[in-house]
N, C-alpha and C positions, 0 to 999 in steps of 0.2 A: 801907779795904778791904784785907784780907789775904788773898793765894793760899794756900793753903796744897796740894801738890801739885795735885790737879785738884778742887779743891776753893775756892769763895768764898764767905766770910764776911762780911757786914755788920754795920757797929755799929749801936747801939740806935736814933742820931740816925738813921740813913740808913734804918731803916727804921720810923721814927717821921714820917719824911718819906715814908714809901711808903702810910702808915696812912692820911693825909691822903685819899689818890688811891684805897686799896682800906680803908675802914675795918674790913669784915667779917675782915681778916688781922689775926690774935693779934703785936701784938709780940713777936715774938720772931726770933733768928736764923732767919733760910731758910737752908738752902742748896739750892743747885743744884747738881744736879751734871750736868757738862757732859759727856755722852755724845759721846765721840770717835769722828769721821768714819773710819767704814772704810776702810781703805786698800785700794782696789781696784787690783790689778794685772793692767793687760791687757796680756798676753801674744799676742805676735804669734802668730797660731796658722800655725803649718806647712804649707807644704804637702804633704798627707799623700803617701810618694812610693809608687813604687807595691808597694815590697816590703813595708810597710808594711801597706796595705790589702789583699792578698795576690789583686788581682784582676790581670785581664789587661789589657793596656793597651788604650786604644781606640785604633783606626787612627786614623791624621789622612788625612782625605781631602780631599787637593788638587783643587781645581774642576778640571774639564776645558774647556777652549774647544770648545765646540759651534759648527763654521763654520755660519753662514745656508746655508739650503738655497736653492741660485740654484736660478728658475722659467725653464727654457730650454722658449721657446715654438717648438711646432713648427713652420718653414717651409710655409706653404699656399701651393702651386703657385698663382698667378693662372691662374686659368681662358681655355684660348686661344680664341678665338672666331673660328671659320673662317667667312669671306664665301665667301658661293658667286661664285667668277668669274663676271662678267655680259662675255660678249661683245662687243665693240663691235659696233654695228650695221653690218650690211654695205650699205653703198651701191655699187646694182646701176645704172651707167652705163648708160642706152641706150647699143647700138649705131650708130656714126654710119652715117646711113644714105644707102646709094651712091647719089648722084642720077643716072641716066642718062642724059638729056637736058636741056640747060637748058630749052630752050623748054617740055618738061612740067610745069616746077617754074615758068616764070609763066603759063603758062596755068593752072594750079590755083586755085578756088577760096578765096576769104578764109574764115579760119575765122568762123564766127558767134560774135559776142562774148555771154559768159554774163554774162544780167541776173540781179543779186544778190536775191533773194526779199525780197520787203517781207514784214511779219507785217502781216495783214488788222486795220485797227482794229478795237478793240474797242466792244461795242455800248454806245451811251451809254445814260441810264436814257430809257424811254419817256416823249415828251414830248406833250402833246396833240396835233394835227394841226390847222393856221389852219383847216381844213375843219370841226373842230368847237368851234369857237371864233365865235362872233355879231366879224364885223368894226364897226370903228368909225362905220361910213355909216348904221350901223343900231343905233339907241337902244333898250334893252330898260330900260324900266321896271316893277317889281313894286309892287304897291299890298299892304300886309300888316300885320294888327296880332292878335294870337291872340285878343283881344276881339271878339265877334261885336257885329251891329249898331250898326257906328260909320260905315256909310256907305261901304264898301269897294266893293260891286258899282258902286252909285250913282256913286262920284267914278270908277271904271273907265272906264263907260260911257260918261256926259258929255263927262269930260275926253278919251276917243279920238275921242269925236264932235268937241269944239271943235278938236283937232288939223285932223282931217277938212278941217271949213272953210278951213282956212287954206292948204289945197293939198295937203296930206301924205300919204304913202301911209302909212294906219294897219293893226296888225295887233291885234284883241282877243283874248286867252287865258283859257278859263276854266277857272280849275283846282279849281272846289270841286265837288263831289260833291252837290249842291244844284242846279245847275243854273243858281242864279238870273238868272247874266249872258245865258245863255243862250237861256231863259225874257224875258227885255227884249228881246229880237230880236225876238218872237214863234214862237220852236222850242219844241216839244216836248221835253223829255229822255227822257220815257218811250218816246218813237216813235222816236230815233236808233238804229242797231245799232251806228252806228260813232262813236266817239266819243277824246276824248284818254287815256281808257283804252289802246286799240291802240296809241298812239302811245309813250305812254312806256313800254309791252312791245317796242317796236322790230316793231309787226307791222305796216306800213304808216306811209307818208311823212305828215308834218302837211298836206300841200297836200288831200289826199284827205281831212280831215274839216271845212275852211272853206267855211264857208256867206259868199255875200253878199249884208248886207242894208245896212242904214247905214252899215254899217261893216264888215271882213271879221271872221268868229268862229270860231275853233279850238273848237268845244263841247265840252259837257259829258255826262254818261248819271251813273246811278245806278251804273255800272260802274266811275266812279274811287273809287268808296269800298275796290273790295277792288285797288287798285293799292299802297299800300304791303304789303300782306301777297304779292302777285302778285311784286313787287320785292323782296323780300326778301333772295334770292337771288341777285340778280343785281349782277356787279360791274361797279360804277362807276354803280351804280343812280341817285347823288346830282345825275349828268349827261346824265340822260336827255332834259331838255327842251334844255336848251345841246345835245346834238347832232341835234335833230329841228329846232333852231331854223336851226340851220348849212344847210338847204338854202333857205329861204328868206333868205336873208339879201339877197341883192340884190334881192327883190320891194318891201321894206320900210321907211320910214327909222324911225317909231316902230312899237314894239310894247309892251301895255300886259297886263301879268298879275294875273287875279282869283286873288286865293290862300283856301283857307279857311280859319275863323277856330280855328286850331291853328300850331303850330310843329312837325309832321310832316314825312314824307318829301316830300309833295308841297309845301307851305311851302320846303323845303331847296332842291326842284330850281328853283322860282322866283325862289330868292334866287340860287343859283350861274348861274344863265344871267343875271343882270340885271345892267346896271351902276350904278343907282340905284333907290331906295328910297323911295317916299310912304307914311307912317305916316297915316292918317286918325285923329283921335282927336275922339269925345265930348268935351266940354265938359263931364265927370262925372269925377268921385276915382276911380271902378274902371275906367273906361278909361284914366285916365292910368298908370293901377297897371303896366300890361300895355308901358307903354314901357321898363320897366327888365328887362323878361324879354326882350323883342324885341333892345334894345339888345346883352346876354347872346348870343344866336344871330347874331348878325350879327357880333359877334367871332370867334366858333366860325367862322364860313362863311368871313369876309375870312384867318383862320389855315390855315386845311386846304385850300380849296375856291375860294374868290374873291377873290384879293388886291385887287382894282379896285371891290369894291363900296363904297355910301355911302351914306348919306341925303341923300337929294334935298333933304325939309323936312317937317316935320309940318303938319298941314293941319286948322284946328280946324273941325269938320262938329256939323250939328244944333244952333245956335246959338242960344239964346234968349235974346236979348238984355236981356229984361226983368227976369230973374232975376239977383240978385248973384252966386249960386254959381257962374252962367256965366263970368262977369266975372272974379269972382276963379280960377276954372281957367285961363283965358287969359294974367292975369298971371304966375301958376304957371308956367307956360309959357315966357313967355318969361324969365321967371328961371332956369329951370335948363336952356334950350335955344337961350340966344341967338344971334342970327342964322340962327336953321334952324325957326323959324315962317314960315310961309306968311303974304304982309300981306291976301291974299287968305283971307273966312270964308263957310262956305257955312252959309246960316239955316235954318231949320226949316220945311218947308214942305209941305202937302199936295199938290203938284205931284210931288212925288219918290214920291209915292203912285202916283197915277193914271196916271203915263206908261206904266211897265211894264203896267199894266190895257193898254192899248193896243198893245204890242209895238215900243213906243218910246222914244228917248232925249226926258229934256226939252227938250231947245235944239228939236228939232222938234214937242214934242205943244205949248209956248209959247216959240214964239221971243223973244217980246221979254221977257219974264218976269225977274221979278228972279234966280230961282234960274240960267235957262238965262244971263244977266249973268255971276253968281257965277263959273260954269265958264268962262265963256270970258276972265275976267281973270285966272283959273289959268295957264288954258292959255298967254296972253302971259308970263305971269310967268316960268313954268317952261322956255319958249322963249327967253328971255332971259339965263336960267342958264344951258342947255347949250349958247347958241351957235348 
């Protein structure tokens, strides 16, 4: 390969060796020709001055130091607060005072010494008065079971008679509106004017409506039917018999109350005046039924009204021994009332008919009789209990 000025030339070989790599190229010399790189000259350019560009020159402006603008806060006077001068209190000396004579200054009376004022106690809340309260000398028992015809008037009657006997000063009560205790004395209710009606309106004393006959009897009239609607009204209506009881209270040691067969107002005032409770019950499913509602009210009373009341004992009346259903109520019984069955049962018997016919209790229309028995081993039992 030969230069020749800016000019290269190949031989035939070397581009017979090129043919190989581009066969489409005709042997023959190439040349190339080698286009020389421009010579670029860079020339510092000037800085144009300013005669040159024929302008005016710019100012050069030098910062200026701007001081911080100081925040001077202006002095607020603190607020003076003038006290009003408070005088001292002027303490004015008595006068000592020129005694004349000695002898007047001991003759002179002693000054009376000042009692310091007590404050009046205050009133405590109102508590009954023992005055209307039956004392302990004196047993009030209620006979009650809101099932009618289970023997209530009957075991009333007997059992204050058997009392009777045995020396007692009995009092009978009859609180149902029926009469019927009342009617076994041989009274009338339709012929009384005065009856336990008055009594629990507070219009006269209980002594003024007992009769005596076998026994003494607070009777009865058609007129205590409208004594809970008469009582209505009246407060502490619940305590009307407990305070009509309170004046006989030392005439009495047992007193025995017919209730009727409801759990009314007049039920309520029997149970708060009484300190025990004789349930009479059938020897039947529907009168036993009537024990778990009784039970119910006697809670209510012993909560609000009579802390000291109880069940005496249940007392199975009308007993017909022959039938199993009787039998099996009995067991009943004392399965879900143990120890508070009576071992004393009173039987079925048409003597408990016929006595009232006569205006008597059975221990006197047949004394020796099994039923007039029955009561009078009550009456031991239940004297045995309280004592």
């Amino acid at each position: 390969m030969e230069e020749q000025g800016n000019m290269t030339r190949f031989s035939a070989d070397q581009l017979m060796g090129a043919s190989r790599i581009a066969p489409h190229v005709a042997p023959a010399e190439l040349a190339v020709e080698a286009v020389p790189a421009p010579e670029v000259q860079i020339e510092a350019a000037a800085q144009p001055t300013e005669a040159v560009r024929g302008e005016a020159p710019v100012p050069t402006m030098a910062p200026t130091e701007v001081p911080a603008p100081t925040m001077e806060r202006p002095e607020v006077p603190a607020p003076s607060v003038e006290r009003p001068e408070v005088p001292a209190p002027s303490v004015e000396r008595p006068e000592p005072r020129v005694v004349e004579s000695l002898p007047a200054v001991l003759n002179a009376p002693a000054p009376t010494p000042v009692q310091p004022q007590v404050p009046a106690p205050m009133a405590s809340p109102q508590q009954p008065s023992s005055a209307a309260i039956p004392q302990p000398g004196m047993r009030v028992i209620a006979l009650a079971n809101q099932k009618g015809g289970v023997a209530k008037t009957t075991t009333t009657l007997n059992l204050a008679v058997a009392f009777a006997e045995e020396g007692h000063r009995v009092l009978c009560i009859d609180m149902d509106p029926q009469g019927n205790l009342t009617m076994s004395q041989g009274l009338d209710p339709d012929e009384l004017t005065e009856s336990m009606y008055n009594v629990l309106l507070g219009q006269m004393p209980i002594r003024q409506i007992i009769h005596k006959r076998e026994i003494d009897v607070a009777v009865s009239s058609i007129d205590l039917a409208g004594a809970e609607l008469a009582m209505s009204s009246m407060i502490g209506r619940e305590r009307s018999l407990q305070k009509a009881l309170a004046e006989v209270r030392d005439d009495y040691d047992f007193v025995f109350i017919d209730t009727p067969p409801s759990l009314g107002l007049l039920t309520i005032n029997a149970l708060t005046a009484s300190q025990r409770v004789i349930v009479p019950v059938q020897c039947e499913y529907l009168s036993m039924r009537g024990l778990l509602q009784l039970q119910n009210t006697l809670g209510m009373v012993r909560e609000h009204l009579n802390p000291e009341i109880e069940i005496q004992g249940i007392l199975p009346t009308m007993l017909d021994t022959r039938t199993l259903h009787a039998q099996e109520a009995i067991q009943l019984l004392e399965e879900n009332f143990t120890g508070r069955v009576f071992r004393s049962r009173i039987s079925r018997t048409v003597r408990f008919a016929e006595a009232p016919v006569k205006g008597m209790s059975v221990l006197k229309y047949e004394p020796e009789g099994t039923a007039a028995k029955s009561y009078r081993d009550l009456a031991k039992e239940i004297m045995e209990s309280v004592g």
